[in-house]
C-alpha positions in Angstrom: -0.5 7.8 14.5 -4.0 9.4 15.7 -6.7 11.1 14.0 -7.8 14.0 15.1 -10.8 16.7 13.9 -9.2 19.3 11.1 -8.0 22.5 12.4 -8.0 25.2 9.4 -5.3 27.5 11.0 -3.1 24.6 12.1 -3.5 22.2 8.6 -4.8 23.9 5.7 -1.3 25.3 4.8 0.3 21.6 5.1 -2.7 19.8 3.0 -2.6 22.3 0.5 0.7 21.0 0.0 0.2 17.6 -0.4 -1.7 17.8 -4.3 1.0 19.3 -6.7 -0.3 19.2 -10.1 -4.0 18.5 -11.8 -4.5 14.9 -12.4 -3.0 14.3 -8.7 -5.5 17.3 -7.9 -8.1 15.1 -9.8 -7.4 11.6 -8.5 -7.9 13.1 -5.1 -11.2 14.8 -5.3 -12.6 14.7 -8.5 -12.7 18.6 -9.2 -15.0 19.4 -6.2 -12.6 21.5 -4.9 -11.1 24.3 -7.5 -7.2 23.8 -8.3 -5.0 25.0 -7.3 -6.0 24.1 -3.7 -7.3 27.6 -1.8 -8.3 28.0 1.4 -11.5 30.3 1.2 -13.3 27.6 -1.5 -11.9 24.4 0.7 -13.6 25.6 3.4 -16.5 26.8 1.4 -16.7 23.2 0.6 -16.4 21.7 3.9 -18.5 23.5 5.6 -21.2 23.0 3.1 -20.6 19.2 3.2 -20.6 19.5 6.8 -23.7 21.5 7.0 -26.2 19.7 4.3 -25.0 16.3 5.3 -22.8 16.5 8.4 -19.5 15.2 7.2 -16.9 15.4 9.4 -13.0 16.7 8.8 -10.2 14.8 10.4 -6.6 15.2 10.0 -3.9 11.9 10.3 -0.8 12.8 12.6 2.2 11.0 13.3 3.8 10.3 16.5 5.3 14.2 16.6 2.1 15.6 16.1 2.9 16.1 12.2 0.0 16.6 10.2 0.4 12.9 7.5 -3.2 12.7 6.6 -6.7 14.1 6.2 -10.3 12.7 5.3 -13.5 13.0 5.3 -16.6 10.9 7.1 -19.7 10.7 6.2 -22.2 9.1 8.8 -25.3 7.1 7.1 -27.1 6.2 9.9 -30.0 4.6 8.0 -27.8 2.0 6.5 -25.3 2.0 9.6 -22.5 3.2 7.3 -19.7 5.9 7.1 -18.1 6.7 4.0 -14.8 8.0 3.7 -13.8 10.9 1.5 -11.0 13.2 -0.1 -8.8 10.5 1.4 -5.2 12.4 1.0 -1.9 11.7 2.5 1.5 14.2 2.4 3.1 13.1 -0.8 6.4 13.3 1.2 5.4 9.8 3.2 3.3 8.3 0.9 4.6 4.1 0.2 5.2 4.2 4.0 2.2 2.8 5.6 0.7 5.6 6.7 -2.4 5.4 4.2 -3.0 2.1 5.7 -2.6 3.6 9.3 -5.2 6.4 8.4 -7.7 4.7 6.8 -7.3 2.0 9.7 -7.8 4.4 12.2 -10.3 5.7 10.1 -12.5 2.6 10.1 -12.1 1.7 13.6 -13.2 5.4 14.4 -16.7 4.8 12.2 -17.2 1.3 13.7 -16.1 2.3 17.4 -17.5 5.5 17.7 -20.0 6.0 15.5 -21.2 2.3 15.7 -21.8 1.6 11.9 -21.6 -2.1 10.6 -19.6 -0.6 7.4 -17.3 1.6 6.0 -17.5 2.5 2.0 -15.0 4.4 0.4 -14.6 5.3 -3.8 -11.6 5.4 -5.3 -10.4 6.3 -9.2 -9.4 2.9 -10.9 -6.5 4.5 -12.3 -5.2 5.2 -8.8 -3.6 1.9 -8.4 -1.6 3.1 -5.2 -4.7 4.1 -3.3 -6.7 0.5 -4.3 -3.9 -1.1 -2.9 -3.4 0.9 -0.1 -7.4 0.3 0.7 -7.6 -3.8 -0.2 -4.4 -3.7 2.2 -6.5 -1.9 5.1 -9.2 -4.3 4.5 -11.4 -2.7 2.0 -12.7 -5.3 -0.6 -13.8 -4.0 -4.3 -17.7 -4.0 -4.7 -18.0 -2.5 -7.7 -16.8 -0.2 -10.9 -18.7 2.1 -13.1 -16.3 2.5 -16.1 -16.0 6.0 -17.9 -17.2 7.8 -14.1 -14.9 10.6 -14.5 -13.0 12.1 -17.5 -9.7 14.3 -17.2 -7.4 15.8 -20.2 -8.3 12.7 -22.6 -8.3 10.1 -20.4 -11.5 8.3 -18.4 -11.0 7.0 -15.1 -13.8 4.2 -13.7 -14.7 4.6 -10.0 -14.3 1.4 -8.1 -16.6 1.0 -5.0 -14.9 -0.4 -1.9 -16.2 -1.9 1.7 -14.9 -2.8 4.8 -17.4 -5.1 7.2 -17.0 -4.8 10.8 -15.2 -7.9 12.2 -16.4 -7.9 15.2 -20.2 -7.7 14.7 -19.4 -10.4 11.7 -17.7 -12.5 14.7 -20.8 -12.1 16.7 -23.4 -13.3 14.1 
């Protein structure tokens, strides 16, 4: 697997794909983009994020150049930390290790590249799945804040999950 920056024309169309009904829809980005997923307000979206805070788009593919994946990074350089957003992986392959792959790749991309000492990321508590997926990757649980999101009766708590850099922690 690499990550790679999104492509509208080549994986919109898949990613759009991926969230098939409204609490999955929900779980995934917390109503900031409309549902059903569309490509005019997605992008609307992204490029606002991208231009009032410079998050960046990248898409997960496997070893045949198949689009499994897609996030968002945020870069903090104040506090020398990225945050990870609208993580999302094809529902056909999730269970299969490629969440942990992505977000893997993911972090190693922020601490590598962009040379922050962490990587936050928040995730619905509900989504039991995705917290494992994350603790699994490395992420530890920070934090919840109970009743942060409500959807058709239910509401979710957000959990707040980091990932150190190992390497700087092995140099200190």
């Amino acid at each position: 697997m690499r990550i790679r920056p999104y492509e509208p024309d080549r994986d919109f169309t898949k990613i759009s794909h991926w969230v098939n009904d409204e609490r999955t829809h929900a779980l995934w980005c917390a109503g900031r983009f409309p549902y059903p997923l569309e490509s005019d307000s997605f992008h609307a979206v992204l490029s606002d994020m991208r231009r009032n805070s410079g998050d960046k788009p990248f898409t997960a593919v496997d070893e045949n150049g198949r689009a499994v994946g897609f996030f968002c990074c945020w870069i903090d350089r104040e506090n020398s930390n990225a945050m990870l957003k609208f993580v999302v992986v094809d529902s056909s392959a999730r269970g299969r290790g490629y969440g942990r792959e992505m977000i893997t790749l993911a972090a190693r991309y922020a601490f590598d590249a962009e040379k922050v000492d962490t990587v936050t990321l928040n995730v619905f508590s509900v989504n039991e799945p995705a917290r494992k997926c994350y603790s699994s990757a490395g992420f530890k649980e920070i934090s919840v804040t109970d009743n942060a999101f409500s959807f058709g009766g239910e509401s979710w708590g957000r959990c707040f999950m980091r990932m150190e850099n190992k390497l700087k922690e092995d140099i200190l």
